[in-house]
C-alpha positions in Angstrom: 73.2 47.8 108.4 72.4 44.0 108.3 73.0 41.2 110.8 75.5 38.9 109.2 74.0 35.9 112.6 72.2 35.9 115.1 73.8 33.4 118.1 71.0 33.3 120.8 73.6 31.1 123.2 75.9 34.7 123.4 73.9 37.2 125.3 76.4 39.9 125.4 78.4 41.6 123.0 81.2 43.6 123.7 82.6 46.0 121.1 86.2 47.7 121.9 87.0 50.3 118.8 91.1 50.7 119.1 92.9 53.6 117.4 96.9 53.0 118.2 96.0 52.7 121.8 96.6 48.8 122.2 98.2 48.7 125.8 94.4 50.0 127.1 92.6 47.9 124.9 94.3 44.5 126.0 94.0 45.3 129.7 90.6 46.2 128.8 89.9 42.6 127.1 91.6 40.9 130.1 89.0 42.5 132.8 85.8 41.4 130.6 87.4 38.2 130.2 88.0 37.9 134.4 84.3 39.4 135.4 81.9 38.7 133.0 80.4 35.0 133.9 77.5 35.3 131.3 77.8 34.3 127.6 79.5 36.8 125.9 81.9 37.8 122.8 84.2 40.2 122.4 84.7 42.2 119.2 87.7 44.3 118.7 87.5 46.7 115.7 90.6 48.4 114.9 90.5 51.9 113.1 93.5 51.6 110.8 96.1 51.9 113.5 99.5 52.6 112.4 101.4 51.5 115.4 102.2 47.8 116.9 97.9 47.1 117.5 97.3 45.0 114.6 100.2 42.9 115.1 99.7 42.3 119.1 95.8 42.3 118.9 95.8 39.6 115.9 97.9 37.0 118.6 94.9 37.1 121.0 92.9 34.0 120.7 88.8 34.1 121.4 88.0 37.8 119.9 86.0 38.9 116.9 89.0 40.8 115.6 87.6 43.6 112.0 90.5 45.1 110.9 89.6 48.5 108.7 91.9 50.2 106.3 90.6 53.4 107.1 89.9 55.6 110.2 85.9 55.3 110.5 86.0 57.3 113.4 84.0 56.2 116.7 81.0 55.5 115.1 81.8 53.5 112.3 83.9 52.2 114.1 81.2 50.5 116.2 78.9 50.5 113.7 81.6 47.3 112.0 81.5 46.3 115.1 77.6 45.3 115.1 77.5 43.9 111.6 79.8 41.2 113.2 77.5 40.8 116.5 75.7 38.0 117.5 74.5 38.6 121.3 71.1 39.0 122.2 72.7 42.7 122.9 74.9 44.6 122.3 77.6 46.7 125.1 79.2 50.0 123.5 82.5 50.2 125.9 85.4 52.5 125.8 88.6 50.4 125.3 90.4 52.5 127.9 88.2 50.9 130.5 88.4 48.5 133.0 85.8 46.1 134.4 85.9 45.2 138.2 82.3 44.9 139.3 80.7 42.2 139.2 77.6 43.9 138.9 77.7 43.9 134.8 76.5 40.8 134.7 73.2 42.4 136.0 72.8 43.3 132.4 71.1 40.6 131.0 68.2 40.3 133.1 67.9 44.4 133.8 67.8 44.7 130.1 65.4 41.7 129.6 63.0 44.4 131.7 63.1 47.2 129.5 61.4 47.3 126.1 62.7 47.3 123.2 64.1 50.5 122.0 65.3 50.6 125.8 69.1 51.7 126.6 71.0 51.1 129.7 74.0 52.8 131.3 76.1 53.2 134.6 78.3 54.6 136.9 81.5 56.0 135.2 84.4 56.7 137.9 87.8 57.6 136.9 91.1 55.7 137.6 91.6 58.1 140.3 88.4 57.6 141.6 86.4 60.6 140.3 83.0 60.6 139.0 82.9 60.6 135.3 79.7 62.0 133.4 77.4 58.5 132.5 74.6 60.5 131.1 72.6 63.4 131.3 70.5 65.8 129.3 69.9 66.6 125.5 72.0 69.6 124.8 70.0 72.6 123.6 71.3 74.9 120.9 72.1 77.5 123.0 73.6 75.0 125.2 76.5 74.2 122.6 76.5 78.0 122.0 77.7 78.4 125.5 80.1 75.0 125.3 81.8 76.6 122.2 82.3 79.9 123.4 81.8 80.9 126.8 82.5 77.7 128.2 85.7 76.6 126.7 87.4 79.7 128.0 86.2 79.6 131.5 83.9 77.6 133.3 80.3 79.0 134.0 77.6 77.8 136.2 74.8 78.6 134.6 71.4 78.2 136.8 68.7 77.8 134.2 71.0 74.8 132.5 69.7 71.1 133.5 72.1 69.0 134.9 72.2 65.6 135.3 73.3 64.6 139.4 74.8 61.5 139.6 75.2 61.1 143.1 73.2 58.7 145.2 72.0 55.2 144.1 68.6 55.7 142.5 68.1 54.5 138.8 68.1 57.5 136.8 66.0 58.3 133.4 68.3 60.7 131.6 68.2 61.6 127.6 71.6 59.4 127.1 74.0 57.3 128.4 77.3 58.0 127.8 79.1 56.5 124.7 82.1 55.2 127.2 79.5 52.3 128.1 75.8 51.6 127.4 74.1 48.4 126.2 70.9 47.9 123.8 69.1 45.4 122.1 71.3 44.0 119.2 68.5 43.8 117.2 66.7 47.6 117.7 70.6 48.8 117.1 71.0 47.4 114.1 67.4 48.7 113.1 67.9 52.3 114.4 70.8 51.9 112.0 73.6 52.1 114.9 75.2 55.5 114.8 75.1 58.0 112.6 78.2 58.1 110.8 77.9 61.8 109.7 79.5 62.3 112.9 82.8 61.2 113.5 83.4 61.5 117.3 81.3 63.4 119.7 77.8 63.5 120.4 77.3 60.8 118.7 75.5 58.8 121.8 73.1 61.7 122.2 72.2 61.5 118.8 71.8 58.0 118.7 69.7 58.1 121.6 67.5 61.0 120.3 66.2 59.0 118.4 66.1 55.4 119.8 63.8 58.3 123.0 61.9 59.4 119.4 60.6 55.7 119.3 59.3 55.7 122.4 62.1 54.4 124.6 63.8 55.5 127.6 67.4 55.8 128.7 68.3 54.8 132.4 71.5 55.2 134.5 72.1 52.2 136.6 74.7 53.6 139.6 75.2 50.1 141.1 76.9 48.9 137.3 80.5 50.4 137.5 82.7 51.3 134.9 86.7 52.3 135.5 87.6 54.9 132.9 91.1 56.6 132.2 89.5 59.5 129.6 91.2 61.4 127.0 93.5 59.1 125.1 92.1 59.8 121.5 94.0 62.7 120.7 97.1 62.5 123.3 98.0 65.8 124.2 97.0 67.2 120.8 92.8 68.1 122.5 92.3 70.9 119.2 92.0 68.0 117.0 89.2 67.1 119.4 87.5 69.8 120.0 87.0 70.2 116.1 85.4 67.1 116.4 83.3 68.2 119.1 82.1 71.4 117.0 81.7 69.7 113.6 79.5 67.2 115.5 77.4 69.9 117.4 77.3 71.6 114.1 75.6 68.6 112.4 73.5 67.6 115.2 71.7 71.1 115.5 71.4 71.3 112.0 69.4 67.4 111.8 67.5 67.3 115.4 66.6 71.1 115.0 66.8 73.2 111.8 69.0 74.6 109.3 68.5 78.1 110.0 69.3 77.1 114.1 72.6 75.7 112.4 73.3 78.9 110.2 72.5 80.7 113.4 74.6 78.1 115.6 77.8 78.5 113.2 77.4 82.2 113.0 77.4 83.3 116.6 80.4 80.9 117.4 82.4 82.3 114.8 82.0 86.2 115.4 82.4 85.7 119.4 85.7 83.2 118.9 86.7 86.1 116.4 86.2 88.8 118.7 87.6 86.7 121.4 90.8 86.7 119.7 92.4 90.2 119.8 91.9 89.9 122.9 93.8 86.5 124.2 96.4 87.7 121.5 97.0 91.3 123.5 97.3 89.3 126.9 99.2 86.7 125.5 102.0 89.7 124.1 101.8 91.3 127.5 102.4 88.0 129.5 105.3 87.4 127.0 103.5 83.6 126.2 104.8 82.7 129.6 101.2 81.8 130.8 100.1 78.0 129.1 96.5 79.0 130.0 96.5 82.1 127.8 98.4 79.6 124.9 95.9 77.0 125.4 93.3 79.8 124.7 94.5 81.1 121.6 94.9 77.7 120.2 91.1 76.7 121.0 89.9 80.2 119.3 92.2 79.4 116.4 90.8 75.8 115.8 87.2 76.8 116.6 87.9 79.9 113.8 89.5 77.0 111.0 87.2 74.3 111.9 
């Protein structure tokens, strides 16, 4: 990954990656246009959309606008988003997001603290005014055993896992920041090579900062920088293409930050327990006649983690 320029006068850069989603994205552009008072660009990279995005995003005026011919995923996505930067750094941000506080423009100078392989995140609060996970802890194998298996079918609350508590307004070291919103040097991200684009979707911040913690920096959460998220427009209703995603991303991250045989292991286990798993959901979904959607929605997650 190279810098094409380097424009020290534009200290932010904010990349939006758009997927046939274009009434979040402008919205999205609008806030960052209203809020943020610092220098700043805004690059729009749009991942081969096949519905009216290319034609309404190529009339705004004032945006970096890449337009690929293929579906790079999220992170090449943002990685073509970089190679067009030219901030002093660079903001990762969800285009389903809006911007109301003014507190982003914080970013500059808390940044201009930190060292250099340094990342910083926030507060992520839904539309409806939920807390949204901003960061937390590096998943362990077992971890995304549980996630795959146990987890998707019901929730558990297991006591020896380490969660990240977002409450209260303390600035928070976590392992990453979530991939809806965290900003970086420009510089150490082109240099850490952005994201790995083995991974589609997914994980792909917690790799990315595995690394960038590797070189010896630090990821903090920032509760007083606010982000408003909406959450699950990728996929529309259609969330087994997703999860897929989410296990073929698990699958690769165990097998590069840990070791093959963990990701032999890793693959294994998920398979035989989703296979047993099935007979199961099948018998109580022939029982309930396949009146009950939560049994349905089972069988299809066992189904798509058994094919993926």
């Amino acid at each position: 990954m190279q810098i094409i320029n380097e424009n020290r006068d534009i200290v932010l850069s904010f990349i939006l990656l758009n997927y046939n989603n274009v009434d979040y994205t402008i919205p999205c552009i609008d806030s960052i246009r209203k809020i943020v008072t610092v220098p700043h660009e805004i690059i729009v990279v749009d991942n081969a959309s096949t519905d009216d995005s290319i034609d309404k995003l190529s009339q705004i005026e004032g945006i970096k606008f890449v337009k690929n011919t293929s579906n790079r995923g999220f992170t090449g996505g943002n990685n073509d988003g970089a190679r067009v930067a030219e901030g002093r750094y660079i903001v990762i941000l969800n285009n389903d997001t809006l911007l109301k506080d003014p507190n982003i423009n914080r970013l500059p100078d808390i940044l201009a603290k930190h060292g250099k392989y340094d990342v910083v995140g926030g507060r992520i609060i839904g539309m409806d005014g939920t807390a949204q996970q901003g960061g937390g802890y590096e998943p362990r194998a077992i971890d995304l055993f549980l996630q795959f298996t146990v987890s998707i079918y019901k929730y558990v609350n297991f006591p020896w896992l380490k969660k990240f508590d977002q409450s209260g307004n303390d600035i928070k070291e976590v392992d990453w920041a979530s991939g809806c919103f965290f900003a970086m040097r420009l510089d150490t991200y082109i240099e850490m090579g952005g994201f790995d684009e083995n991974i589609f979707i997914y994980i792909d911040e917690v790799e990315l900062h595995k690394r960038v913690r590797k070189k010896g920096g630090k990821v903090y959460v920032y509760p007083d920088i606010v982000i408003n998220h909406y959450g699950q427009i990728s996929w529309g209703a259609n969330h087994y293409i997703g999860l897929k995603h989410n296990y073929h991303s698990a699958t690769y991250f165990i097998g590069k930050h840990y070791s093959q045989i963990h990701k032999f292991l890793f693959i294994f286990s998920v398979k035989i327990v989703n296979l047993l798993y099935l007979p199961i959901l099948l018998i109580l979904r022939l029982l309930t006649f396949g009146r009950l959607s939560n049994i349905n929605m089972k069988v299809r997650f066992c189904l798509a983690l058994l094919t993926a």
